[in-house]
C-alpha positions in Angstrom: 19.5 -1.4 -3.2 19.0 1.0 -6.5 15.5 1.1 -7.2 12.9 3.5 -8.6 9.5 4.7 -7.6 7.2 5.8 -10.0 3.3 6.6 -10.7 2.1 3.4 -12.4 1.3 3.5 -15.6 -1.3 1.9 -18.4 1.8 -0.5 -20.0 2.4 -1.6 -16.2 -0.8 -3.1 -16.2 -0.6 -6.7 -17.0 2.5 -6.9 -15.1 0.8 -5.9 -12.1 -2.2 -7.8 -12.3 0.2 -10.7 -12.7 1.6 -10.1 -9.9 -1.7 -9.4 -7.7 -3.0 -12.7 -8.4 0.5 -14.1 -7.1 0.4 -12.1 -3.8 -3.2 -11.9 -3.2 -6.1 -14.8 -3.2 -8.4 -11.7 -3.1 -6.8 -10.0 -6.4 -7.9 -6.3 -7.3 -8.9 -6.8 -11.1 -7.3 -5.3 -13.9 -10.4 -2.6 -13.6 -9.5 -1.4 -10.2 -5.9 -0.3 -11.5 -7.1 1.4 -14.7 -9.1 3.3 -11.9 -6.4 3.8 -10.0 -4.6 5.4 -12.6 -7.3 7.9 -14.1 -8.1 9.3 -10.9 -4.9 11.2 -11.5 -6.3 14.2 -9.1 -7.3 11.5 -6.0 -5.5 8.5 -6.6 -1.2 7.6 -6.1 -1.1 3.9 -8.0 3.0 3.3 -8.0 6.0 0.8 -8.6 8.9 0.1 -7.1 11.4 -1.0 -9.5 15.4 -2.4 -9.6 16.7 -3.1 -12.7 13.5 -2.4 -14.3 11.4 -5.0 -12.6 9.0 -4.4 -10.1 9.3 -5.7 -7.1 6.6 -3.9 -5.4 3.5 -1.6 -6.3 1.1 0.3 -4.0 -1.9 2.6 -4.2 -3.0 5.4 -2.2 -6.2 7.5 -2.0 -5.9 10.8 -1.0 -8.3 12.9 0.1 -8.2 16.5 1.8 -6.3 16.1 5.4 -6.5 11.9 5.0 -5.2 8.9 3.1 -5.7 5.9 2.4 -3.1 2.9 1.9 -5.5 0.9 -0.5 -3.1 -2.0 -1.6 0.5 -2.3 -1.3 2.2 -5.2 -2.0 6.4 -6.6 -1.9 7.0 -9.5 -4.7 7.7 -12.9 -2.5 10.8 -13.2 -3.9 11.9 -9.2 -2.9 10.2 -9.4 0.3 12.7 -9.4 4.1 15.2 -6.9 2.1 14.1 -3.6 2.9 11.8 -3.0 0.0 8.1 -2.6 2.0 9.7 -0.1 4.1 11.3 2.1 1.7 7.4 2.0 0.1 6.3 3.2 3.4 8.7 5.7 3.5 8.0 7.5 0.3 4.3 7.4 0.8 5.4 9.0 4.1 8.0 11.6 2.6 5.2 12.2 -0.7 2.2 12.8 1.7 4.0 14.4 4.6 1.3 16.9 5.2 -1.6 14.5 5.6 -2.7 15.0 9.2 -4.1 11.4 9.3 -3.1 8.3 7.0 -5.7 4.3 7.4 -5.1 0.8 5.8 -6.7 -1.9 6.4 -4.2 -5.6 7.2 -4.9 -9.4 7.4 -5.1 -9.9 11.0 -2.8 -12.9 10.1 -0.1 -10.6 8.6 2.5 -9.9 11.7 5.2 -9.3 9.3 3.0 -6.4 8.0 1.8 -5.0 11.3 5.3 -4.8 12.4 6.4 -3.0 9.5 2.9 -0.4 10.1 3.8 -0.2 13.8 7.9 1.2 13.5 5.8 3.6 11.1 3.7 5.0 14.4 0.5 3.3 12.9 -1.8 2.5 15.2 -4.6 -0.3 15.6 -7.9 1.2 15.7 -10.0 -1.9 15.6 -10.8 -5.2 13.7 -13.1 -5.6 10.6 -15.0 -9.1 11.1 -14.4 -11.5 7.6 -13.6 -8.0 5.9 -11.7 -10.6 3.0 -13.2 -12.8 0.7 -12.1 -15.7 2.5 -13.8 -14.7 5.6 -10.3 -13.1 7.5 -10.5 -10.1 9.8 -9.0 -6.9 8.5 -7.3 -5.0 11.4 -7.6 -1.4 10.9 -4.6 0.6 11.4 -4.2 5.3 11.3 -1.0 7.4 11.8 -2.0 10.6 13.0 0.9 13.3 12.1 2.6 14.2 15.2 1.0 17.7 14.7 -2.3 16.8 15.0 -1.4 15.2 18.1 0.0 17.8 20.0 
């Protein structure tokens, strides 16, 4: 499995946006990327790509000592191959000095949680109808094994 991982750009755009409205009922619009990507000094948008399509894309916030998993995502088609755990582990490897890392996951999404939990993330507690459709969000934070011991 060749891919690449990049910082997202402007052209990825509409690709993306495609894409979110595939894998999400509760799509991020285009505006929330174009953020994404200008916050250059806060915010890590990225693709994963093989063969020069994307078959995943993520977004981090960082902030001093914390970050933030704000959106990650694995194509359907890409998805039970790998691809969502090599994504964790180069926002893992990229942000290895962040003492404490949060996302937010449908309570519904095992295959997700699974994937968090070999990570060391931890459930912290549940967001009532934190989605547009009313879902829980479980919140989940890795804490670096430094600031645990």
């Amino acid at each position: 499995m060749s891919v690449i991982l990049r910082r997202m750009e402007y052209k990825d755009l509409q690709q993306v946006y495609d894409l979110e409205k595939q894998i999400f009922a509760d799509a991020w619009p285009p505006e929330s990327f174009i953020n994404e990507i200008e916050n250059r000094h806060r915010s890590y948008p990225f693709l994963m790509t093989q063969e020069n399509k994307i078959v995943g894309y993520g977004v981090v916030l960082h902030l001093p000592g914390e970050l933030h998993i704000n959106n990650i995502a694995v194509v359907p088609e890409y998805r039970r191959q790998g691809y969502g755990k090599k994504m964790m582990q180069h926002i893992l490897n990229k942000f290895s000095d962040t003492s404490e890392m949060y996302l937010e996951v449908r309570r519904s999404n095992t295959a997700a949680i699974r994937l968090y939990e070999k990570f060391n993330f931890e459930r912290v507690y549940l967001r009532k109808a934190y989605y547009g459709d009313g879902e829980d969000a479980l919140v989940m934070r890795r804490v670096s094994a430094l600031e645990k011991g």
